[in-house]
ZASE-291129 format. One record per residue (C-alpha): residue in three letters; x, y, z. Coordinates in steps of 0.25 Angstrom, whole numbers, padded with zeros to 4 digits, always signed. Example, Ala and Ser with C-alpha at 12.3 -4.5 7.8 and 13.67 -1.06 7.14 Angstrom:
# ZASE-291129
ala+0049-0018+0031
ser+0055-0004+0029
***
This chain:
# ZASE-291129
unk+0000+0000+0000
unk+0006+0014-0003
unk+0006+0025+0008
unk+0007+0037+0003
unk+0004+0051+0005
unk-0004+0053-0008
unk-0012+0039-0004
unk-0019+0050+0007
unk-0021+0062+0001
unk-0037+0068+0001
unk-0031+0083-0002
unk-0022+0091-0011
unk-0014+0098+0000
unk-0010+0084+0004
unk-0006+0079-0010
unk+0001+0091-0010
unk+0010+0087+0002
unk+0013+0073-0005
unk+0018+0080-0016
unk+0026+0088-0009
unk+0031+0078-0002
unk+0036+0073-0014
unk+0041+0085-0023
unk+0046+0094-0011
unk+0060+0097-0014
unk+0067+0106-0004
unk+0071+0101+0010
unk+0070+0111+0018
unk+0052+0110+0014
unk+0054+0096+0020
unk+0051+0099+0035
unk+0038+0108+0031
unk+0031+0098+0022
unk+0035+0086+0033
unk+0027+0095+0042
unk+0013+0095+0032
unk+0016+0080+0030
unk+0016+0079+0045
unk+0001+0087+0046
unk-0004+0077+0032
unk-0002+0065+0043
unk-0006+0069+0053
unk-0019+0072+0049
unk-0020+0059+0042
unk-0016+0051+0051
unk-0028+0058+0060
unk-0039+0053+0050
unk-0039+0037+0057
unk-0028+0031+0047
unk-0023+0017+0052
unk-0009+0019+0057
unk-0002+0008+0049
unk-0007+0017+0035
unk-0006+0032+0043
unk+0010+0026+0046
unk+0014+0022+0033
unk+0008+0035+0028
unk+0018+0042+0036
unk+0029+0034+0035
unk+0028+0035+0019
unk+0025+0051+0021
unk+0039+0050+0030
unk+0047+0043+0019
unk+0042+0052+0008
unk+0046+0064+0016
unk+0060+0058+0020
unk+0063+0053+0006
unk+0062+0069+0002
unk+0070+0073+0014
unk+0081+0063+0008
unk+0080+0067-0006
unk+0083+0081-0003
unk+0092+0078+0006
unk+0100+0068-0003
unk+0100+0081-0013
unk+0109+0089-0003
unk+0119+0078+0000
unk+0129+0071-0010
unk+0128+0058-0007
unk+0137+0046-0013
unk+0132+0038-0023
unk+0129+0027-0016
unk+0117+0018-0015
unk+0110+0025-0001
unk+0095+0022+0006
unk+0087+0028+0017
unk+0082+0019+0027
unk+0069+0022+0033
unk+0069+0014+0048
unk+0060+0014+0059
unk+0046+0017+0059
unk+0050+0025+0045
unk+0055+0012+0039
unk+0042+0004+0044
unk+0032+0014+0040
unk+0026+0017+0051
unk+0030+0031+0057
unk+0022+0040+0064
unk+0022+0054+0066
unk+0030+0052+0079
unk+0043+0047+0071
unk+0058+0049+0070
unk+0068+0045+0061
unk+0075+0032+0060
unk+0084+0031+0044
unk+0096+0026+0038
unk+0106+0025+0027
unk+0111+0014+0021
unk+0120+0016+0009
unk+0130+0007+0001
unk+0145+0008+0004
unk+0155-0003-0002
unk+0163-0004+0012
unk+0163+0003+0027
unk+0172+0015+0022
unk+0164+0018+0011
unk+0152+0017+0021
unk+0158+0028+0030
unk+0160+0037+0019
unk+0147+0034+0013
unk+0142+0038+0026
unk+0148+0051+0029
unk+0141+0056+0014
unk+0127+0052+0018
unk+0127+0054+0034
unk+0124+0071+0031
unk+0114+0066+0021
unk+0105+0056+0031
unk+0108+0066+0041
unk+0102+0078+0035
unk+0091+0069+0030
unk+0087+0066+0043
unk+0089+0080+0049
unk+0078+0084+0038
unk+0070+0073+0041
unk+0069+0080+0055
unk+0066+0092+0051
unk+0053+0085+0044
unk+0049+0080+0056
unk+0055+0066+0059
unk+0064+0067+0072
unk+0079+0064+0071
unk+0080+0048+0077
unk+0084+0050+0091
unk+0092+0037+0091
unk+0099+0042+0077
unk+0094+0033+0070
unk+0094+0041+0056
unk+0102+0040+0043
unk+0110+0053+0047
unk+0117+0043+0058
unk+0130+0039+0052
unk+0124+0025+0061
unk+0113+0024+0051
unk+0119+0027+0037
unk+0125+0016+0033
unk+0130+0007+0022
unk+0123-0005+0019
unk+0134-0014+0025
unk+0134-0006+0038
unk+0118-0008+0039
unk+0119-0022+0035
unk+0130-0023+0046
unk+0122-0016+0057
unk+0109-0025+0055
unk+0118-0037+0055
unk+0123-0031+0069
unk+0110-0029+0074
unk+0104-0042+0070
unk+0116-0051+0072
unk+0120-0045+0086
unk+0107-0040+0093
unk+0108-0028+0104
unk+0097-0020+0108
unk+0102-0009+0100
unk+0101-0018+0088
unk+0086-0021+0092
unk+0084-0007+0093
unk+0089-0004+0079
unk+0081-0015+0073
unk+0069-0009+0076
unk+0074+0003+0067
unk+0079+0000+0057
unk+0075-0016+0055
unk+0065-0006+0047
unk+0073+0001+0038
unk+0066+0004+0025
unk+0072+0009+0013
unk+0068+0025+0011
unk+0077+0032+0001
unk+0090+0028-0008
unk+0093+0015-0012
unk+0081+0006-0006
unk+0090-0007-0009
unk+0100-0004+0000
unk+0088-0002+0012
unk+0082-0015+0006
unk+0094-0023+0007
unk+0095-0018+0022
unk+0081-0023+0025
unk+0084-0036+0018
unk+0098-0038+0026
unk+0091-0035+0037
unk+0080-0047+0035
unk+0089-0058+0032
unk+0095-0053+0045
unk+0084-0052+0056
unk+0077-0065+0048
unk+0091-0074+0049
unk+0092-0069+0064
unk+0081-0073+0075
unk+0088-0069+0085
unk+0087-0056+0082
unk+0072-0056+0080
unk+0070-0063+0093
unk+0079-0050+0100
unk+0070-0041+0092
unk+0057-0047+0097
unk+0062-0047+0112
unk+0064-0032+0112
unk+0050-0031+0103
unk+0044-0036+0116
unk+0051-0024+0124
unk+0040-0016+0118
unk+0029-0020+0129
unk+0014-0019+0125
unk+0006-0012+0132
unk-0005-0018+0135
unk-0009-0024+0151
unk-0013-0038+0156
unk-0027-0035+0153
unk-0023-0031+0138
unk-0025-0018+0140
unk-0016-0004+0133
unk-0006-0003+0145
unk+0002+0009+0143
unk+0016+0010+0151
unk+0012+0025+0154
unk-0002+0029+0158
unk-0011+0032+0144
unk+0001+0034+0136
unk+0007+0020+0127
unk+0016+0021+0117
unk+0012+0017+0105
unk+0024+0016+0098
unk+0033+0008+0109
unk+0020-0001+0112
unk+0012+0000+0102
unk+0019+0001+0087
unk+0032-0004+0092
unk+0027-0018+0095
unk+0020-0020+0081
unk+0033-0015+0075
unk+0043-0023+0081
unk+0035-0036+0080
unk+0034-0033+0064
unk+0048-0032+0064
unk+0053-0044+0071
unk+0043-0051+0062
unk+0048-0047+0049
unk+0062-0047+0052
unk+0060-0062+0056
unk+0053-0064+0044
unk+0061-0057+0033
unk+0049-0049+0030
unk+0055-0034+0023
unk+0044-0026+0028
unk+0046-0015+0037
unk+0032-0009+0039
unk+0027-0015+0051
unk+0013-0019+0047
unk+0019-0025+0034
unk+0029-0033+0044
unk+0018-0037+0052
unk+0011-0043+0039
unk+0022-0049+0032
unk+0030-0056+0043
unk+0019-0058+0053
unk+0015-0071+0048
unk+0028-0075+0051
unk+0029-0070+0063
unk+0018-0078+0067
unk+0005-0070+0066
unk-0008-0073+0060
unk-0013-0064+0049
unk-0026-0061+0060
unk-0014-0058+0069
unk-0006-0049+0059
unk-0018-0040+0056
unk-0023-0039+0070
unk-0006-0032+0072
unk-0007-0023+0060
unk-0020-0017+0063
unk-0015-0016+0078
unk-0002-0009+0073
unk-0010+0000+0065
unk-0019+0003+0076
unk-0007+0007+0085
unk+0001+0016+0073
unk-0014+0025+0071
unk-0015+0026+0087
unk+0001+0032+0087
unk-0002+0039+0075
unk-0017+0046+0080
unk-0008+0049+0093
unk+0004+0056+0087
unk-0007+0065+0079
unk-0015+0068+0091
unk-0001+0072+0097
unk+0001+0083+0085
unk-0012+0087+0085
unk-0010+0090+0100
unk+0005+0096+0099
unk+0011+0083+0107
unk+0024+0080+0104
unk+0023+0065+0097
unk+0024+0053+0104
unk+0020+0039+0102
unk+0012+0039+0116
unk-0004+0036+0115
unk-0013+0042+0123
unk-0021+0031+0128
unk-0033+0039+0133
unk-0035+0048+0119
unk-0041+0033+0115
unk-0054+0030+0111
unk-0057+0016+0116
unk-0058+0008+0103
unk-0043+0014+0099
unk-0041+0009+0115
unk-0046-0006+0112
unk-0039-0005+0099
unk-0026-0001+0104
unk-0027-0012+0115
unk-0029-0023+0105
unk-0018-0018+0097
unk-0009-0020+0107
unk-0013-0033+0110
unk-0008-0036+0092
unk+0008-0028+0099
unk+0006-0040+0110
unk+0003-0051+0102
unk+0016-0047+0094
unk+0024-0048+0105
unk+0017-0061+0109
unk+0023-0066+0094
unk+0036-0060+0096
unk+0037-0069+0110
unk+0032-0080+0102
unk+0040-0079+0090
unk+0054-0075+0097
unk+0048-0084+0110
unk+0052-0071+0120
***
């Protein structure tokens, strides 16, 4: 199915942004047009969208908009004539940002040998790095952990990402975990889309040959409790307030993840994870659509939350409110919840923690 900005456009003002969006060719009009981009989804998103098609929606608006940061930028830079691709990771590289997001990208260019490599580096690190500063002034935040192509730790030749994936997955440490629910789903964004395929399919034949590290993987999924009581009811650690991200989304995607990379499967979209490896993993097709319609559920309640929160000037945060409910969105949150623990319940099985 295509997502696109076109695929939900009832006027001319807002056909007018798409092709903007497309056309615009000056940097520095970037940051304005982010800002009226910002406004188009938000009220979108306020008409009762599902949140698996309002996320895509933004996640493909966010490519399109950082695909024009790194044309222009790319303009201003002479960079070697190398084969080079933008890796989209994190919630960018799943498809399924919000409007609380920051960055998480990479580089990954061909160099026939270490030394090449450093020199390649030193060419293309004020390229990423100004990308990304203009990425920030469009909105999305710097990564706090660095995890961004402008790092000279993340723009690297193919042999050094190959060697770092083998690292991670060869000789686990919860630093490796860490990273693996980053950018275990890198996507291929702008350049040569080879060299970011040939990442993905290394790092396939790796986590597929290498249980061990999937059974690590599922243990520290299971970190992520759930946040419902004995009595299977919505439970949250601090009184009316549950994050949805870190106990809600995060348990969907985690489990998606472990069951794709055990099952070879190249999809990075969770939802499509879900589909194409959960059978696999053990789940039933009843089983499957009852966890997509429960993840979905999950992404529109962050979603309507994060709009009420601009709507009211509150900084974002990925905190729901329980008491701004109504009680069917209460009975349905409850009951996605108990999909996140029937999740776990497979990992457990599955990986026998």
């Amino acid at each position: 199915m295509p997502w696109s900005l076109e695929s939900f456009l009832p006027c001319r003002q807002q056909a007018e942004l798409a092709a903007e969006l497309n056309t615009i060719g000056v940097l520095e009009k970037l940051p304005a047009l982010a800002v009226r981009l910002r406004a188009f989804l938000l009220d979108l998103a306020g008409k009762g969208m599902d949140g698996q098609t309002m996320t895509r929606l933004i996640s493909s608006c966010n490519d399109r908009l950082t695909v024009r940061v790194i044309e222009l930028t790319a303009r201003k830079h002479r960079l070697p004539p190398v084969a080079w691709c933008w890796l989209a990771l994190g919630s960018e590289g799943r498809h399924e940002q919000t409007f609380v997001t920051d960055q998480d990208n990479g580089l990954v260019f061909n160099a026939l040998d270490a030394r090449e490599a450093e020199a390649l580096r030193v060419l293309f690190l004020p390229f990423a790095q100004e990308v990304n500063q203009r990425l920030a002034d469009c909105g999305f935040q710097l990564c706090s952990g660095q995890i961004m192509a402008g790092n000279p730790a993340w723009c690297l030749s193919f042999d050094e990402w190959r060697q770092r994936f083998i690292d991670w997955v060869r000789l686990p440490e919860p630093t490796a975990l860490l990273n693996a629910s980053i950018f275990f789903d890198l996507r291929p964004l702008y350049g040569q889309a080879e060299l970011g395929e040939k990442l993905r399919r290394l790092l396939l034949s790796l986590t597929s040959d290498t249980p061990s590290f999937l059974h690590l993987m599922a243990a520290n999924a299971l970190q992520a409790t759930v946040p419902l009581n004995y009595r299977g009811e919505v439970a949250p650690a601090e009184k009316d307030l549950l994050d949805l991200k870190k106990f809600g989304s995060r348990i969907f995607v985690d489990a998606a993840r472990i069951f794709a990379l055990a099952a070879g499967t190249p999809a990075v979209n969770s939802a499509d994870r879900q589909r194409e490896a959960g059978a696999k993993a053990g789940l039933s097709v009843a089983e499957m659509a009852a966890v997509d319609a429960a993840f979905s559920h999950i992404l529109r309640l962050r979603l309507n939350q994060q709009t009420a929160d601009v709507a009211a000037g509150v900084s974002d945060s990925h905190n729901l409110k329980l008491s701004t409910l109504h009680d069917l969105d209460k009975a349905i949150l409850r009951e996605s919840l108990k999909q996140a623990r029937c999740l776990h319940q497979r990992l457990k099985l599955n990986y026998a923690l």
